[in-house]
C-alpha positions as a LaTeX table, in Angstrom:
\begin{tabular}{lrrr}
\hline
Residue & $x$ (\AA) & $y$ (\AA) & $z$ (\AA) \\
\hline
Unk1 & 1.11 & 6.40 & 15.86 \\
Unk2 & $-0.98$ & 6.12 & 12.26 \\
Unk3 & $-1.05$ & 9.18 & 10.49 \\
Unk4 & $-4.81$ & 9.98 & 9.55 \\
Unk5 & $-4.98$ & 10.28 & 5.54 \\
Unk6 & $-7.29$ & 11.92 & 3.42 \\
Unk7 & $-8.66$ & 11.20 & 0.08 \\
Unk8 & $-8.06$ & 14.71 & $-1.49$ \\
Unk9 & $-4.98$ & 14.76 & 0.08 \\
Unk10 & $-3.43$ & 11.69 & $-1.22$ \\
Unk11 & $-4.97$ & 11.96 & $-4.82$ \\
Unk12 & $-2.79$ & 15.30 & $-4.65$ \\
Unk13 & 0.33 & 13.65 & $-3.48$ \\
Unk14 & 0.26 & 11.47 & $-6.57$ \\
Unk15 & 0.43 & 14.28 & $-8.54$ \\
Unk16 & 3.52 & 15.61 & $-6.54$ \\
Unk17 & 5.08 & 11.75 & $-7.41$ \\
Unk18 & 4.02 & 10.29 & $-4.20$ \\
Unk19 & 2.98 & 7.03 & $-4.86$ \\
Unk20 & 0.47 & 5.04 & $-3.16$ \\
Unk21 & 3.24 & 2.88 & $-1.52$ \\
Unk22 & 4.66 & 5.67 & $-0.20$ \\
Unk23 & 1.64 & 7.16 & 1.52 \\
Unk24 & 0.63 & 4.20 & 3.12 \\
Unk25 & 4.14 & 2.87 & 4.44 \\
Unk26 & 4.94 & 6.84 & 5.41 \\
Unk27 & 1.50 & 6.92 & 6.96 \\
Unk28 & 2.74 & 4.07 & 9.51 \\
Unk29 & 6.64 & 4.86 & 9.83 \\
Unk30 & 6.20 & 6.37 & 13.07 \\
Unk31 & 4.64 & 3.11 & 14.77 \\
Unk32 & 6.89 & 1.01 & 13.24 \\
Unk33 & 10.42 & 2.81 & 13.57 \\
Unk34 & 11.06 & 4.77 & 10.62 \\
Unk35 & 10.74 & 8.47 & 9.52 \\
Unk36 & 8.51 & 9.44 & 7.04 \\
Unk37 & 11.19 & 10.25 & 4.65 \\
Unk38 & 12.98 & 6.74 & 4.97 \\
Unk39 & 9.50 & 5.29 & 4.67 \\
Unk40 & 9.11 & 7.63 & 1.37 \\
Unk41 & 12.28 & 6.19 & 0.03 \\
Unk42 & 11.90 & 2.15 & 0.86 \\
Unk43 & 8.28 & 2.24 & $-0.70$ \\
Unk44 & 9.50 & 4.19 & $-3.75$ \\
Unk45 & 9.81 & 1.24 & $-6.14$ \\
Unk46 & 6.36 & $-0.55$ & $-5.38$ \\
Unk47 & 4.00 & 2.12 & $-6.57$ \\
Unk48 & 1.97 & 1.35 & $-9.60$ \\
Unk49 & 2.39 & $-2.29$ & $-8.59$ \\
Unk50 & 6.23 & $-2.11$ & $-8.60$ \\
Unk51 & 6.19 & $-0.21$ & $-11.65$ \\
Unk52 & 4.69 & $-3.55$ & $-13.54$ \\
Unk53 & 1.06 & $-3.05$ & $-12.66$ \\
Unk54 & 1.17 & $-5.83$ & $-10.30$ \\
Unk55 & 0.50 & $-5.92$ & $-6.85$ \\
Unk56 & $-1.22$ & $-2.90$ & $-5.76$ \\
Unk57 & 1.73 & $-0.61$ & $-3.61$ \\
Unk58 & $-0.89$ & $-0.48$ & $-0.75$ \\
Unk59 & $-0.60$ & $-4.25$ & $-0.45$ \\
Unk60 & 3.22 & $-3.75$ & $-0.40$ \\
Unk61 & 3.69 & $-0.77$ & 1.86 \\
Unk62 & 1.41 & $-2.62$ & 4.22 \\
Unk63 & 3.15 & $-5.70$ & 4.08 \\
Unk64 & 6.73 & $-4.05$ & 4.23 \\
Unk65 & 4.89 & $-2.60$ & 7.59 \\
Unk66 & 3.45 & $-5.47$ & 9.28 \\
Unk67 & 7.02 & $-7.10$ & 8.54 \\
Unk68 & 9.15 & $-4.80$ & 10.26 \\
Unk69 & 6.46 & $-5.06$ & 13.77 \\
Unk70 & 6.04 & $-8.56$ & 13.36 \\
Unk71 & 8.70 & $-10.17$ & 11.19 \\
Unk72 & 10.86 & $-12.91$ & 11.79 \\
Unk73 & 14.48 & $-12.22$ & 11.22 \\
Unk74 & 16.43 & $-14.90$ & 12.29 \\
Unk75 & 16.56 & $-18.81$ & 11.30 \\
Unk76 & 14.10 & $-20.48$ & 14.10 \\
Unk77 & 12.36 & $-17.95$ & 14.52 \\
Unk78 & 8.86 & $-19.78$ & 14.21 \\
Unk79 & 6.95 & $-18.00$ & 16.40 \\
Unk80 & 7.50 & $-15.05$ & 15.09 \\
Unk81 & 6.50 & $-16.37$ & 11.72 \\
Unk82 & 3.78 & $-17.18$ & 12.88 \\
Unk83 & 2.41 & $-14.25$ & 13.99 \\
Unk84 & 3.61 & $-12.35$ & 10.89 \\
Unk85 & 1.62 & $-14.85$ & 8.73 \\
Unk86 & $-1.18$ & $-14.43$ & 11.05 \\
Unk87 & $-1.14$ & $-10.75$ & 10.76 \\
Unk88 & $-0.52$ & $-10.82$ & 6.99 \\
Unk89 & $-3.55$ & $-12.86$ & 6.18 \\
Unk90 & $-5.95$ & $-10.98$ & 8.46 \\
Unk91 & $-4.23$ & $-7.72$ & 6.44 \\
Unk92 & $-4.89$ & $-9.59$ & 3.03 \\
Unk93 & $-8.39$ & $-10.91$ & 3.88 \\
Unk94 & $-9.46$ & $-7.40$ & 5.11 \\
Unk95 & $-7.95$ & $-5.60$ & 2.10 \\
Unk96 & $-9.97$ & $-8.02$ & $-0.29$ \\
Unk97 & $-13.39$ & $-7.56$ & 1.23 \\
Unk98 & $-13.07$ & $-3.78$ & 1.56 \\
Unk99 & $-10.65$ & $-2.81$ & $-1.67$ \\
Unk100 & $-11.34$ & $-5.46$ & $-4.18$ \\
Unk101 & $-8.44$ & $-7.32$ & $-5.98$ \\
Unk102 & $-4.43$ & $-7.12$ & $-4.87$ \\
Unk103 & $-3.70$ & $-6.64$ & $-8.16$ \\
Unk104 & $-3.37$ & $-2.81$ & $-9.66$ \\
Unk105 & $-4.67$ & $-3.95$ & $-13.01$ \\
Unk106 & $-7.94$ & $-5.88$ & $-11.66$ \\
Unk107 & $-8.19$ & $-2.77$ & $-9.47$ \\
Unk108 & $-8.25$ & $-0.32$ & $-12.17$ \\
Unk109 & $-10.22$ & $-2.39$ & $-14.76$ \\
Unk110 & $-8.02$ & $-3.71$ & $-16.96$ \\
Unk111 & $-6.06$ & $-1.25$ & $-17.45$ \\
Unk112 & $-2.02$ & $-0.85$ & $-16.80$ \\
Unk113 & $-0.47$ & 1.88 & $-14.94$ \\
Unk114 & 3.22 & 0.35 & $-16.85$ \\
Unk115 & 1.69 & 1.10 & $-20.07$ \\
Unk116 & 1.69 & 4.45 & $-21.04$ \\
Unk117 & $-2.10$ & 4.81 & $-23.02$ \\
Unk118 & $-3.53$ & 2.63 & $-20.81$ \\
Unk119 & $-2.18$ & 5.44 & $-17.79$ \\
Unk120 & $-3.47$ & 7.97 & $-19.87$ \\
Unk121 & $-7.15$ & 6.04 & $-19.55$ \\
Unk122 & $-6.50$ & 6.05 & $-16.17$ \\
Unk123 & $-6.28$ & 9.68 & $-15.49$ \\
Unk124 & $-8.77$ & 10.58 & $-17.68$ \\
Unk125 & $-11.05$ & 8.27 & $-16.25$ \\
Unk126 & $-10.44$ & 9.52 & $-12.62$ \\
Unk127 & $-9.21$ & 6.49 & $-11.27$ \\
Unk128 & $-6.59$ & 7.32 & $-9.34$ \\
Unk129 & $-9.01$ & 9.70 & $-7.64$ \\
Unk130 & $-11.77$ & 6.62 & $-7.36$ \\
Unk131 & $-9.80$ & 3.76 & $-6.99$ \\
Unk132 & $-6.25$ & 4.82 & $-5.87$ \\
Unk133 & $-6.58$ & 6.87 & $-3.06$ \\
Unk134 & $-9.55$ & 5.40 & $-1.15$ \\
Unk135 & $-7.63$ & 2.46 & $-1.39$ \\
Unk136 & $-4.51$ & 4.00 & 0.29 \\
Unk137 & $-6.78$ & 5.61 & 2.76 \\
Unk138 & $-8.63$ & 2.16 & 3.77 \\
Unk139 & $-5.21$ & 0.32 & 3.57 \\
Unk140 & $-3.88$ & 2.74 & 6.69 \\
Unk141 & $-7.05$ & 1.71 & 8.54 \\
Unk142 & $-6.65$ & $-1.20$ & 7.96 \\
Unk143 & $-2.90$ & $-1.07$ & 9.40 \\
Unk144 & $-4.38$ & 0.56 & 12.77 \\
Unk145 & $-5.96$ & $-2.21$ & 14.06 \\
Unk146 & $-3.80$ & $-4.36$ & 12.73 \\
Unk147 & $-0.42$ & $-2.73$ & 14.01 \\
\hline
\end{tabular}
């Protein structure tokens, strides 16, 4: 089961340190085997685009999801591998024509969530309220037709 997310909602988690990797791996755990404090804890280092203002933590809480339903985990395992990379570029495709970039810095303009002015420009330009959390919010739709 998906957990139904809202945009107020998850703009306020962030603000409670609840990154965006977080939300959208928590908002799967359920269908995929996890609780959503284990969830919570594996995406805790891939907000903000692991810290580095890389790839956006939606793209990696939803591929850290669509992994552990579809992964391969043994050597031979092609089918399986298959399937993953089947379901990780529909995921990928899908995120780009709704979201925009995979990037967090494309995302938010240019600017850097790492660096600490240019995350001051981000909060004082709204963008985690704009940007952030629809994009968390789309990613787990996303994930429920995907999972």
């Amino acid at each position: 089961m998906v957990k139904k997310l809202e945009n107020d909602a998850v703009f306020d988690n962030f603000g409670q340190g609840i990154n965006c990797c977080m939300q959208v791996f928590s908002a799967v755990a359920e269908e995929i085997g996890f609780s959503e404090a284990e969830a919570k804890k594996i995406g805790a280092g891939f907000g903000g685009g692991m810290g580095l203002g890389g790839t956006c933590g939606c793209v990696t809480g939803a591929l850290m999801a669509i992994g552990c339903k579809y992964g391969n985990f043994e050597p031979g395992q092609t089918e399986e591998m298959e399937l993953f990379n089947g379901k990780k570029k529909e995921f990928l495709d899908e995120f780009r024509a709704q979201v925009g970039d995979t990037q967090c810095i494309e995302l938010l303009g240019g600017l850097n969530p790492a660096v600490p002015e240019q995350k001051a420009q981000i909060v004082e330009k709204g963008l985690m309220k704009t940007i952030c959390a629809p994009a968390v919010c789309t990613t787990v739709e996303i994930l429920e037709e995907i999972l």
